[in-house]
PyMOL commands that place a pseudoatom at each C-alpha (Angstrom):
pseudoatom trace, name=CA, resn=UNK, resi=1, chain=A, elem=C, hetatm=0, pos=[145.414, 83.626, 59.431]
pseudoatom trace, name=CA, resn=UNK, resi=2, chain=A, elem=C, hetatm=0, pos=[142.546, 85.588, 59.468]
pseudoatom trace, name=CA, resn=UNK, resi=3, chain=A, elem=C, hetatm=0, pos=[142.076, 87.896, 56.142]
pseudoatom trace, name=CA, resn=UNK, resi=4, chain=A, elem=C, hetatm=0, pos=[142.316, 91.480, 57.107]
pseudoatom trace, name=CA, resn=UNK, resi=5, chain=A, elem=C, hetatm=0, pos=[145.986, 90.598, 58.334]
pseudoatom trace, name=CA, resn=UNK, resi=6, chain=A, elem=C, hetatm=0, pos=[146.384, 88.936, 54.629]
pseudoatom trace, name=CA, resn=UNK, resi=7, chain=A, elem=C, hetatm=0, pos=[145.372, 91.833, 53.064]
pseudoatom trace, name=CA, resn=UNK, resi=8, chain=A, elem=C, hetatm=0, pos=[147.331, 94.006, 55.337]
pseudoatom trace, name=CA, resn=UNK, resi=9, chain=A, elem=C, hetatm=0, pos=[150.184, 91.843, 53.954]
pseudoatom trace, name=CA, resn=UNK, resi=10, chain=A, elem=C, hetatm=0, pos=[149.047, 92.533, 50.625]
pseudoatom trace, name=CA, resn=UNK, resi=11, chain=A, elem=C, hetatm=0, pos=[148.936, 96.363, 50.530]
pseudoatom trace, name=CA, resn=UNK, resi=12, chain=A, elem=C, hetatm=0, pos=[152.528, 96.370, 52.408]
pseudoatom trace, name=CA, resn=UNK, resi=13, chain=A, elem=C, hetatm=0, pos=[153.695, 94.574, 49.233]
pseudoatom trace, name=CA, resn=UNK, resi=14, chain=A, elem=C, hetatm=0, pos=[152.664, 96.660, 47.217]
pseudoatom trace, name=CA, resn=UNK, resi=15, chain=A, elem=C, hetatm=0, pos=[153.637, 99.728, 49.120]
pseudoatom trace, name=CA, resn=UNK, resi=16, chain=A, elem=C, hetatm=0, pos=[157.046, 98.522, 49.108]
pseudoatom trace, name=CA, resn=UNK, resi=17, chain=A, elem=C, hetatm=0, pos=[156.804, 97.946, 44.996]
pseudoatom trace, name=CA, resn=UNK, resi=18, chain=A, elem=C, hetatm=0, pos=[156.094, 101.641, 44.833]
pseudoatom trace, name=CA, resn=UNK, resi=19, chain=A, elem=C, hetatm=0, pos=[159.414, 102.394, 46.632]
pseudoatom trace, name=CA, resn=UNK, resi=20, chain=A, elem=C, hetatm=0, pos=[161.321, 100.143, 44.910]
pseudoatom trace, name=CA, resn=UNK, resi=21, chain=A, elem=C, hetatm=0, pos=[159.785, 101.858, 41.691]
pseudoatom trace, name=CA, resn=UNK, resi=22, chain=A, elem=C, hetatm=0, pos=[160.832, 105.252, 43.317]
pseudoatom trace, name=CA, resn=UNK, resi=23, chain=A, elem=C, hetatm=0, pos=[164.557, 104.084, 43.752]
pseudoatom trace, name=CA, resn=UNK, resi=24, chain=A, elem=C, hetatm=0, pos=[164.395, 102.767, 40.445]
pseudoatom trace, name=CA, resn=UNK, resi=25, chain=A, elem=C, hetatm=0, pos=[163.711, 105.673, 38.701]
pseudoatom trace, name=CA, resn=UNK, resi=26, chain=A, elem=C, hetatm=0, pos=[165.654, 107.867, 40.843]
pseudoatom trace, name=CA, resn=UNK, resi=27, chain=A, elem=C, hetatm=0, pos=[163.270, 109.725, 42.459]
pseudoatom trace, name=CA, resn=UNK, resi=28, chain=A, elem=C, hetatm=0, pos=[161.129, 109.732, 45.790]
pseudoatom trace, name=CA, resn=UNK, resi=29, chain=A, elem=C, hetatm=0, pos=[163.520, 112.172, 47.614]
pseudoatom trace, name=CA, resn=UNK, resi=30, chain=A, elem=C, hetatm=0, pos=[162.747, 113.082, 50.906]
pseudoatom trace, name=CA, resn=UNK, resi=31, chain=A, elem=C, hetatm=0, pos=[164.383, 116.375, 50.935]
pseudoatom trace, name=CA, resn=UNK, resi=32, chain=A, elem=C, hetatm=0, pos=[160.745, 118.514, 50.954]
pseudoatom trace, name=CA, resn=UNK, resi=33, chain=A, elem=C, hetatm=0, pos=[158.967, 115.688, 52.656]
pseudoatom trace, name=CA, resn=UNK, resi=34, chain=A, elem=C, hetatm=0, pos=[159.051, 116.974, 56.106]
pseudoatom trace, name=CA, resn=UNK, resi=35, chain=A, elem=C, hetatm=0, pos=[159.620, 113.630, 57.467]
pseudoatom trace, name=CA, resn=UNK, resi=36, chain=A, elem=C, hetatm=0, pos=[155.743, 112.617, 56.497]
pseudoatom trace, name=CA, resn=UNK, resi=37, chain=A, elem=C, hetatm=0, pos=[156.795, 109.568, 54.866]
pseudoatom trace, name=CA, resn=UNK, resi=38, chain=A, elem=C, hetatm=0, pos=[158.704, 108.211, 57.569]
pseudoatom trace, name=CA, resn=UNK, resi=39, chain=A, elem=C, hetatm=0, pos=[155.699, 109.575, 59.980]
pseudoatom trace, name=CA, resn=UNK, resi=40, chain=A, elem=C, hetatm=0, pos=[152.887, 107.942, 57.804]
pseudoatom trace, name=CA, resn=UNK, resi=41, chain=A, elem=C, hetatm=0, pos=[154.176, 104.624, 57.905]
pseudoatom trace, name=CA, resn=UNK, resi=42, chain=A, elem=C, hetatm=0, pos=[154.934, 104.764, 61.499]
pseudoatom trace, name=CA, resn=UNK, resi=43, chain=A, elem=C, hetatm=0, pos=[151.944, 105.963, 62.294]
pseudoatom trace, name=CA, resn=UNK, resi=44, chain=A, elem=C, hetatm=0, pos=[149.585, 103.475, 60.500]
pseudoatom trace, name=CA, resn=UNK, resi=45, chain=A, elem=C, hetatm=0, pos=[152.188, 100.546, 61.330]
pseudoatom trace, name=CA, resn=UNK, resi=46, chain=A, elem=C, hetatm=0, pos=[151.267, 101.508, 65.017]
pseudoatom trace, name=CA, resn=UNK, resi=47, chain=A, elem=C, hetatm=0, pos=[147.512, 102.215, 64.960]
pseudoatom trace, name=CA, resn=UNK, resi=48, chain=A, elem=C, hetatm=0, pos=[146.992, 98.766, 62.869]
pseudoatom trace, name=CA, resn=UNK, resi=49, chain=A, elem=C, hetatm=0, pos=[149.512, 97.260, 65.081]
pseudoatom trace, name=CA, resn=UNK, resi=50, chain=A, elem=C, hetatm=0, pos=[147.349, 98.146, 68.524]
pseudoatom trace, name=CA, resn=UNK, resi=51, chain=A, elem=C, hetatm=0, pos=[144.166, 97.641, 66.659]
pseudoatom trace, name=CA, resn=UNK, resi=52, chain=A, elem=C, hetatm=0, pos=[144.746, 93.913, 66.123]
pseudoatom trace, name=CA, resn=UNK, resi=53, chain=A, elem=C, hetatm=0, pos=[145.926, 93.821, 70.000]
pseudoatom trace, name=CA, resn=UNK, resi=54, chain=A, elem=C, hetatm=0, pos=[143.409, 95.492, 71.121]
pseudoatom trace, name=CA, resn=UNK, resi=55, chain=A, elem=C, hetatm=0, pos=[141.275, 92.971, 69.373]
pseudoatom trace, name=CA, resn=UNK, resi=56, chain=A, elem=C, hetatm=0, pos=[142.910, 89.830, 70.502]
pseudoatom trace, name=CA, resn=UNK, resi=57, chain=A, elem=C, hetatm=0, pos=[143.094, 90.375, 73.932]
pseudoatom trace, name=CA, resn=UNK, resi=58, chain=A, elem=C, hetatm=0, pos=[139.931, 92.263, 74.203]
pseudoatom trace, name=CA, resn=UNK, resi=59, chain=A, elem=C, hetatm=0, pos=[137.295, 89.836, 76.158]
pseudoatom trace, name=CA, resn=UNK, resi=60, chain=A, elem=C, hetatm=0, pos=[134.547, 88.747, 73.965]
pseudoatom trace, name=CA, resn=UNK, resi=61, chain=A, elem=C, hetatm=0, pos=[131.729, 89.425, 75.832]
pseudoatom trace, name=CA, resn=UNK, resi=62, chain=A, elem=C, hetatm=0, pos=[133.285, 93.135, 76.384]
pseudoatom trace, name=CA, resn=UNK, resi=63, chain=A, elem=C, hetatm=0, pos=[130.898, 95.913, 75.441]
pseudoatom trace, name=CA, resn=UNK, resi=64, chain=A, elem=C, hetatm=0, pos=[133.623, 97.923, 73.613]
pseudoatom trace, name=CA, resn=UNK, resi=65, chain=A, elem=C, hetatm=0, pos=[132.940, 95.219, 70.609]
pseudoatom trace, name=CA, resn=UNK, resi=66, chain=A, elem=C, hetatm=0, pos=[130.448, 95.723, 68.060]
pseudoatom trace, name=CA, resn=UNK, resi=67, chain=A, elem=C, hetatm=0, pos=[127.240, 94.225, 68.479]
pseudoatom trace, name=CA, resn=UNK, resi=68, chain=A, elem=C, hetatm=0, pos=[125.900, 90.772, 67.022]
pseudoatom trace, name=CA, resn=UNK, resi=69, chain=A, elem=C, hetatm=0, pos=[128.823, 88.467, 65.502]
pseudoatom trace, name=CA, resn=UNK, resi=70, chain=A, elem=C, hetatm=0, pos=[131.929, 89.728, 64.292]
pseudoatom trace, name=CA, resn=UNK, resi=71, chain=A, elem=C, hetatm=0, pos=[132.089, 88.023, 60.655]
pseudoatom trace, name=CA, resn=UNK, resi=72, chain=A, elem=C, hetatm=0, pos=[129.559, 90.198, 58.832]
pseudoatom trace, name=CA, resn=UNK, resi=73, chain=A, elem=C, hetatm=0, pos=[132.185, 93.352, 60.465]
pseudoatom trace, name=CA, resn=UNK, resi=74, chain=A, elem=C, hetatm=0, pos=[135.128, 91.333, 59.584]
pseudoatom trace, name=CA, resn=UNK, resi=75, chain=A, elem=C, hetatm=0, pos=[133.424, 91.111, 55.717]
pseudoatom trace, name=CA, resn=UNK, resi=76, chain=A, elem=C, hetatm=0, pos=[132.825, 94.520, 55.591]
pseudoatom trace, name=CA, resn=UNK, resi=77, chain=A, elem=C, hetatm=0, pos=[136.318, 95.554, 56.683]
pseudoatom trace, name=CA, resn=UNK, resi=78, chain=A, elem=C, hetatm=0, pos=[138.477, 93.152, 54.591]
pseudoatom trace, name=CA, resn=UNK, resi=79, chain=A, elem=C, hetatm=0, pos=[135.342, 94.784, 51.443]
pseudoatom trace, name=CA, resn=UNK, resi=80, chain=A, elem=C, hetatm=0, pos=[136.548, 98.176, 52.771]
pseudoatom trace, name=CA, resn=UNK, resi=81, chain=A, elem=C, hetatm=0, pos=[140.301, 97.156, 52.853]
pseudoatom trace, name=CA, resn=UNK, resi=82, chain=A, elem=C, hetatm=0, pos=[140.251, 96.116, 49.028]
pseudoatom trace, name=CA, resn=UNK, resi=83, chain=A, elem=C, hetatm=0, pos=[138.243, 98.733, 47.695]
pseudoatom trace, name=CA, resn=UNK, resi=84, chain=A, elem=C, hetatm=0, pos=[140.626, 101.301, 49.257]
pseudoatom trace, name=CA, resn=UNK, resi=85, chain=A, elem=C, hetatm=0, pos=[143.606, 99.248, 47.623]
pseudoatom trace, name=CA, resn=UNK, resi=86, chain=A, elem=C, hetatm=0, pos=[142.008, 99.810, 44.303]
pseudoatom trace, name=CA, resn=UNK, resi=87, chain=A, elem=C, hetatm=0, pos=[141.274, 103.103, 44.881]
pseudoatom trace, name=CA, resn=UNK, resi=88, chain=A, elem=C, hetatm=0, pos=[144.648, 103.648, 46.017]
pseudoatom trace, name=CA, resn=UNK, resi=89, chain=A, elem=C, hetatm=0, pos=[146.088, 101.621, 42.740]
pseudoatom trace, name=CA, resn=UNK, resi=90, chain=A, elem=C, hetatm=0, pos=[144.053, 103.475, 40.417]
pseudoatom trace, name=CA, resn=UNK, resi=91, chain=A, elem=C, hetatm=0, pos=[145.119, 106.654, 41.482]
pseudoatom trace, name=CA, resn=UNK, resi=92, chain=A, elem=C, hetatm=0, pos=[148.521, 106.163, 41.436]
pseudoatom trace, name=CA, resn=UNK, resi=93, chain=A, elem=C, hetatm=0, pos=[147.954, 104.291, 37.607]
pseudoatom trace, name=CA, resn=UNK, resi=94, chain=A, elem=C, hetatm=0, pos=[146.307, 107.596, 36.645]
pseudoatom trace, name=CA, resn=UNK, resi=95, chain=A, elem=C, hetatm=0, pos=[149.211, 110.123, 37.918]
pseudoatom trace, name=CA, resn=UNK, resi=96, chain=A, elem=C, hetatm=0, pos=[151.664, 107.446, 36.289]
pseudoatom trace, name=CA, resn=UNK, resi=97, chain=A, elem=C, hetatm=0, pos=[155.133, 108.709, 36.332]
pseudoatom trace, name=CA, resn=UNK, resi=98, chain=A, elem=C, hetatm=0, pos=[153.959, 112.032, 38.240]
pseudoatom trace, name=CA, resn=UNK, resi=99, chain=A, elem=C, hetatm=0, pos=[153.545, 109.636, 41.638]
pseudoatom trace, name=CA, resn=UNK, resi=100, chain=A, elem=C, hetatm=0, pos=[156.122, 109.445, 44.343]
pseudoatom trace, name=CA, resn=UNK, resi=101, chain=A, elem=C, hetatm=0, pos=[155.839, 108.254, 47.974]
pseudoatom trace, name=CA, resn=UNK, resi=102, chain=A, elem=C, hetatm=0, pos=[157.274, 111.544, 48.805]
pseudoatom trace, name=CA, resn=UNK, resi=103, chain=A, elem=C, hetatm=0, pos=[156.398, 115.192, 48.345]
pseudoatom trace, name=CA, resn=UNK, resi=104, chain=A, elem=C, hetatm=0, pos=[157.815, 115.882, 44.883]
pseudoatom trace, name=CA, resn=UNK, resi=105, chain=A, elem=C, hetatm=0, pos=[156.050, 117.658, 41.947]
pseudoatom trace, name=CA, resn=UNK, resi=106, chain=A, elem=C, hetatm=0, pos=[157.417, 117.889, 38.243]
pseudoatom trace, name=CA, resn=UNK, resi=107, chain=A, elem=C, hetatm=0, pos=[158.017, 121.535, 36.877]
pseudoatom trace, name=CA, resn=UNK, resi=108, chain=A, elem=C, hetatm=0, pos=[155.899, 120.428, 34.226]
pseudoatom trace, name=CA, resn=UNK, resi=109, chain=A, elem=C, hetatm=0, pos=[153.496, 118.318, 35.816]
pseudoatom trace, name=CA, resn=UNK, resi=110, chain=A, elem=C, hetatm=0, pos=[150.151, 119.022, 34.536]
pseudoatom trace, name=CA, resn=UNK, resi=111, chain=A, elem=C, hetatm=0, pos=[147.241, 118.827, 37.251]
pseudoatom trace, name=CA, resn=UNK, resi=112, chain=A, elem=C, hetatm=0, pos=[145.324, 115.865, 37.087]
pseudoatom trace, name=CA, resn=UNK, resi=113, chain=A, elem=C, hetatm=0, pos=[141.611, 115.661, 37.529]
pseudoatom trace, name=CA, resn=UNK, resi=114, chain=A, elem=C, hetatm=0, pos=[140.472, 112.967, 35.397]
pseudoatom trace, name=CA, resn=UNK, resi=115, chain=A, elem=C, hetatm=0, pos=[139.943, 108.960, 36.919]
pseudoatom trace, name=CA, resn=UNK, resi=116, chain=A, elem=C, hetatm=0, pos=[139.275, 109.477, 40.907]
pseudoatom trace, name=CA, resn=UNK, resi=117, chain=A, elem=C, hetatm=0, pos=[141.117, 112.965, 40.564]
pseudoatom trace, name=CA, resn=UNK, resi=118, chain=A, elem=C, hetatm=0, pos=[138.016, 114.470, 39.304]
pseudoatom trace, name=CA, resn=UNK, resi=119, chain=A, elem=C, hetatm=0, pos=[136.406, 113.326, 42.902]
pseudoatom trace, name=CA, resn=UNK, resi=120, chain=A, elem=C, hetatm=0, pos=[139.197, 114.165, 45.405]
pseudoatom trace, name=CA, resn=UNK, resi=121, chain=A, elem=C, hetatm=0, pos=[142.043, 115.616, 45.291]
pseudoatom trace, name=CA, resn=UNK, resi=122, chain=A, elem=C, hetatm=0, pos=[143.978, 112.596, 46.993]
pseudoatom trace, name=CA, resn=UNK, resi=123, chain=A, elem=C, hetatm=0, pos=[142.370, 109.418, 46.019]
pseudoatom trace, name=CA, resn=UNK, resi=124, chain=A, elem=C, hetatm=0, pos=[145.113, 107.561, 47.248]
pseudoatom trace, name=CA, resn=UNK, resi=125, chain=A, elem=C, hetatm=0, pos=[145.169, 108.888, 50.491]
pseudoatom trace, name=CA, resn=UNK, resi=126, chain=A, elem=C, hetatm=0, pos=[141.553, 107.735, 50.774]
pseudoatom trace, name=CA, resn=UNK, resi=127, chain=A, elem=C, hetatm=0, pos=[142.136, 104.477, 49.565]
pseudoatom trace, name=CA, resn=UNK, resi=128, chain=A, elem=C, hetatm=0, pos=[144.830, 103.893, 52.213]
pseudoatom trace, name=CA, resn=UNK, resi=129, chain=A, elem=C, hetatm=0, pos=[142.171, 105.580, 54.874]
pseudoatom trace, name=CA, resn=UNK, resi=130, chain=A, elem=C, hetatm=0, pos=[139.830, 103.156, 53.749]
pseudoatom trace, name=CA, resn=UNK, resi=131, chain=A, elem=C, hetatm=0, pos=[142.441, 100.276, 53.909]
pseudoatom trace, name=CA, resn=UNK, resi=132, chain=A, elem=C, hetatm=0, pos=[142.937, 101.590, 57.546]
pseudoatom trace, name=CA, resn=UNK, resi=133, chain=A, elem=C, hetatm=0, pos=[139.188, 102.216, 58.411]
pseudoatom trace, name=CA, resn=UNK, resi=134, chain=A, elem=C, hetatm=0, pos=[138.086, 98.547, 56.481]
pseudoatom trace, name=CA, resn=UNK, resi=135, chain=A, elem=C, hetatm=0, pos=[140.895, 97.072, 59.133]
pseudoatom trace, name=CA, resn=UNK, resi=136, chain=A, elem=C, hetatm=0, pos=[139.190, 98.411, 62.415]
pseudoatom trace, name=CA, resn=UNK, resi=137, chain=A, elem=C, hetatm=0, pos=[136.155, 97.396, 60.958]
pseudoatom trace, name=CA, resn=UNK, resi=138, chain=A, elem=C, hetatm=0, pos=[137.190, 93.728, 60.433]
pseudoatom trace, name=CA, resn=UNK, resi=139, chain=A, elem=C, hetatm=0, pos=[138.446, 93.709, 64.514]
pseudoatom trace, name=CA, resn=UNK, resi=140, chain=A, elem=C, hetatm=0, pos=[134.825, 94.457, 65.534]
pseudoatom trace, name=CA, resn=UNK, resi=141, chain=A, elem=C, hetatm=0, pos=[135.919, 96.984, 68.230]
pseudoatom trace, name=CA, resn=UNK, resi=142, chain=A, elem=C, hetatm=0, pos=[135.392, 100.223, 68.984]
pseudoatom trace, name=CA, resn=UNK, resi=143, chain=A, elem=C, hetatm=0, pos=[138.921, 100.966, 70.447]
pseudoatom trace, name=CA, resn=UNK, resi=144, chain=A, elem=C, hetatm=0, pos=[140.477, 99.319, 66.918]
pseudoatom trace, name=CA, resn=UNK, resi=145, chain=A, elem=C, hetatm=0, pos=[138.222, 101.604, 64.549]
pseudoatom trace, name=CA, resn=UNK, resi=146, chain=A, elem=C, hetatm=0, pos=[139.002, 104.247, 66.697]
pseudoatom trace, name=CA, resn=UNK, resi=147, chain=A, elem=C, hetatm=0, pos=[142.972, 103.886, 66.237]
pseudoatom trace, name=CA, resn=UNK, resi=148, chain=A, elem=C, hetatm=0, pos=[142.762, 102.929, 62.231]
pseudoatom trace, name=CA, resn=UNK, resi=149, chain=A, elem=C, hetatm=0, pos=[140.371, 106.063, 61.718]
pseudoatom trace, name=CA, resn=UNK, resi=150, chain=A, elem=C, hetatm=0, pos=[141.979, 108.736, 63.849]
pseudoatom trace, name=CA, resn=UNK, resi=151, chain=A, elem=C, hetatm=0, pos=[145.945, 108.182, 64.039]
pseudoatom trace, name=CA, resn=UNK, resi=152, chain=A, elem=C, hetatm=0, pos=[145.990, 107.548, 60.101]
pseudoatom trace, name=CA, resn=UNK, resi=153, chain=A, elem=C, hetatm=0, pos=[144.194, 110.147, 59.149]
pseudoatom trace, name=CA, resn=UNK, resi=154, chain=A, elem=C, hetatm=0, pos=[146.303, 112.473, 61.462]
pseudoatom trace, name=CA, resn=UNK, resi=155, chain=A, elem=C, hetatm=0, pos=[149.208, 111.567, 60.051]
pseudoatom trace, name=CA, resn=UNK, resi=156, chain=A, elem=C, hetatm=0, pos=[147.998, 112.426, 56.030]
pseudoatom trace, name=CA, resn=UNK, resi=157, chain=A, elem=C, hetatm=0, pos=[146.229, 115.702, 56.955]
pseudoatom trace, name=CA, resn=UNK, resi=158, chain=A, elem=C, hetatm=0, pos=[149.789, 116.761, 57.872]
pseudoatom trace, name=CA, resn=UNK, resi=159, chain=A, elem=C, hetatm=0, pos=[151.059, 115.220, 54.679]
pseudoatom trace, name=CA, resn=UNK, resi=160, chain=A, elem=C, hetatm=0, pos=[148.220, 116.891, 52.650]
pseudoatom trace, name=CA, resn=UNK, resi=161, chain=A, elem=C, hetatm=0, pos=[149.195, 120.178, 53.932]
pseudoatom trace, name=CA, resn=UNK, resi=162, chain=A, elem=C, hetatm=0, pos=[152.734, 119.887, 52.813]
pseudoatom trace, name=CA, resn=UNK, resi=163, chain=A, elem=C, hetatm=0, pos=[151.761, 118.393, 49.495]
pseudoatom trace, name=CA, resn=UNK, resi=164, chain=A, elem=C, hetatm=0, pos=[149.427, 121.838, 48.576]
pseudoatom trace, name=CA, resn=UNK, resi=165, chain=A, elem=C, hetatm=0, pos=[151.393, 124.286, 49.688]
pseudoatom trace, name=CA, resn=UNK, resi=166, chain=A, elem=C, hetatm=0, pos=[154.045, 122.431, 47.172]
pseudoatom trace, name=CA, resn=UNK, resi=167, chain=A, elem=C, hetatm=0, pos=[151.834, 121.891, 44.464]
pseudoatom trace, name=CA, resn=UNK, resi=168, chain=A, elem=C, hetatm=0, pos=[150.411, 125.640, 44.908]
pseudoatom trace, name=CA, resn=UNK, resi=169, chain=A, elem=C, hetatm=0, pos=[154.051, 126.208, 44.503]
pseudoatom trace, name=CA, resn=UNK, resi=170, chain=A, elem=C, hetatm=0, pos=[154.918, 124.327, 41.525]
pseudoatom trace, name=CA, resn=UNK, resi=171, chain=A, elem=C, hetatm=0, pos=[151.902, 124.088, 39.428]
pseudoatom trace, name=CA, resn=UNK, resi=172, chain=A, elem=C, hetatm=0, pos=[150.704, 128.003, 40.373]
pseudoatom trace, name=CA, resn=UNK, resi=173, chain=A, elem=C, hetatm=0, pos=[146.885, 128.766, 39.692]
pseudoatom trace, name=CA, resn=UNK, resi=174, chain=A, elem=C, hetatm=0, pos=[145.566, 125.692, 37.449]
pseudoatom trace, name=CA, resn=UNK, resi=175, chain=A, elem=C, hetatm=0, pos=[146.150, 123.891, 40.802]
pseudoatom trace, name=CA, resn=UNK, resi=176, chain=A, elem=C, hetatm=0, pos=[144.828, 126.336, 42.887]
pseudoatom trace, name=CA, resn=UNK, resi=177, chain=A, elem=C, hetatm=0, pos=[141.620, 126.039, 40.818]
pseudoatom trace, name=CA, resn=UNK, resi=178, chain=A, elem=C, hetatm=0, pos=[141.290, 122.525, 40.806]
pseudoatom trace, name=CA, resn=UNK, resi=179, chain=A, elem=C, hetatm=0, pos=[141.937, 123.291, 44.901]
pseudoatom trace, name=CA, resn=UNK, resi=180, chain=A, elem=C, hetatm=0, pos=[138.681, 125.162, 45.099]
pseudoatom trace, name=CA, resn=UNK, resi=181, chain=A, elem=C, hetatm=0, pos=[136.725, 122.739, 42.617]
pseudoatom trace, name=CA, resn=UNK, resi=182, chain=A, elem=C, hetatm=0, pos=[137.823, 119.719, 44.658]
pseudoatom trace, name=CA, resn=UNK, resi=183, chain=A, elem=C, hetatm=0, pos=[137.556, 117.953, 48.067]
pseudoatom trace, name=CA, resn=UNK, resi=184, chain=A, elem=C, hetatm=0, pos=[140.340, 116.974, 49.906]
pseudoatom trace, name=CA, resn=UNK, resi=185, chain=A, elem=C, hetatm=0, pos=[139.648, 113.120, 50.788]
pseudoatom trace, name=CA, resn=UNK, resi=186, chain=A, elem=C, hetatm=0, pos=[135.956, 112.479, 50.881]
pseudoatom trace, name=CA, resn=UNK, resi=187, chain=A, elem=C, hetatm=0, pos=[133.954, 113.307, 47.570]
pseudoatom trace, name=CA, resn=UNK, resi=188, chain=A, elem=C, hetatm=0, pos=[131.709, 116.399, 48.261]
pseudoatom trace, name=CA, resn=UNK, resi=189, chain=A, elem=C, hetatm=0, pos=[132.255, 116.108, 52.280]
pseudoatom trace, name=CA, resn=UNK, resi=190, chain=A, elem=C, hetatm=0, pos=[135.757, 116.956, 52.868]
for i in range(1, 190): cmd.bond("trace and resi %d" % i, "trace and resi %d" % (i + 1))
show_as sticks, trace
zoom trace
């Protein structure tokens, strides 16, 4: 089995740990989520999906694959896929109990920008793009990175837009501060 689909399998794993740890602790309601959840894992679950059979039945001498062999782009990607699961882990370690898989912010959740919050203001976000991106990568074709950069990242600008207008909402102007001070996804791009 090749080993961006392993790692693939990995990061589901854990994605469904974090909703199990949701249930658990009784939150992760989807009432003010907007259906972005349920639209992010869709979403990815199909671009990934159509990236890997793209790749498969894509001919190998076609010119819509990268050029030269595709096992230094398949090390890169499954490189790319892992460091976005660790940045995606160690953002969610930092926010600790404050992290849901849904839009939900504490009354009295303070505003984080310490660990990779002090870079971005949604490190995990990134590390999934990455996990995305690092998987088109490891096909070797254009069409594939074009589907794991695009449709993902779609799908969390919408989320991200939610998630402020909540956290304006909630946390008032220490978060609209941070806002200003920090980049959305890609440290001191975007």
């Amino acid at each position: 089995m090749n080993i961006a689909v392993v790692t693939t399998w990995v990061w589901l794993a854990f994605e469904i740990a974090l909703r199990v740890r949701d249930r658990v602790r009784g939150t992760g309601s989807t009432a003010g989520d907007g259906h972005t959840r349920l639209a992010i894992m869709l979403l990815v679950a199909a671009a990934m999906t159509l990236a890997n059979v793209v790749a498969i039945f894509l001919p190998s001498d076609s010119p819509l694959r990268f050029p030269g062999p595709a096992v230094p782009w398949q090390v890169l990607g499954v490189a790319l896929m892992w460091l976005g699961l660790v940045i995606r882990t160690w953002a969610i370690a930092v926010l600790g109990k404050h992290f849901r898989t849904t839009v939900e912010v504490d009354a009295d959740q303070p505003v984080i920008s310490h660990g990779p919050y002090r870079w971005v203001r949604h490190p995990s976000y990134t590390g999934v793009l990455l996990i995305t991106v690092g998987f088109g990568i490891a096909t070797a074709t254009f069409p594939s990175l074009l589907l794991t950069a695009v449709v993902p990242t779609y799908a969390f600008l919408r989320r991200i837009n939610l998630e402020e207008k909540t956290l304006v909402a909630t946390l008032g102007a220490p978060y609209e501060t941070y806002r200003m001070a920090t980049k959305r996804l890609v440290p001191g791009v975007y």
